[in-house]
C-alpha positions, 0 to 999 in steps of 0.5 A, spaced: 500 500 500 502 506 497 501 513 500 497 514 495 491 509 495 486 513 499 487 518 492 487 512 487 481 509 490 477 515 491 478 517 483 476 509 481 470 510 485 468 517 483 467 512 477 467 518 471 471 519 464 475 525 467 476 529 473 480 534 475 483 535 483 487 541 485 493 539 489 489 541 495 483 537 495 488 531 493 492 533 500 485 532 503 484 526 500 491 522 502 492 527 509 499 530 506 501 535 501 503 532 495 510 532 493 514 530 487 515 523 489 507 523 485 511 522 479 513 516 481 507 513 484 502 516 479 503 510 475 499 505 481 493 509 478 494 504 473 492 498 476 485 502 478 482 503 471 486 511 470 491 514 467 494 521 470 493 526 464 496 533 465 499 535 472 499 543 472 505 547 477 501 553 475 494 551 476 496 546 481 491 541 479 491 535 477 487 532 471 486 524 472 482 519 466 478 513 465 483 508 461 478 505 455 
């Protein structure tokens, strides 16, 4: 289990083609802020039926989708 799950599962129940999180709601998610050790971790997303689209620094958003 990564420190990342909590977001993953939350993402694959959400169950919709897109969704789009700010950095903020991501560290409510998983209860710490994001850092760039989520370039490493986002491809666990895999296994939950999404892909990581766009990370935005300026936004600070991130757009997660449905894998076909």
């Amino acid at each position: 289990m990564s420190k990342y799950d909590p977001l993953w599962k939350y993402v694959k129940k959400k169950g919709v083609p897109s969704i789009k999180l700010s950095f903020d709601e991501i560290q409510n998610i998983i209860g710490i802020p994001i850092d760039h050790s989520f370039l490493n971790y986002k491809k666990e997303l895999l296994a939950f039926g999404y892909k990581v689209e766009k990370i935005s620094l300026k936004e600070k958003t991130v757009i997660f989708i449905k894998i076909q």
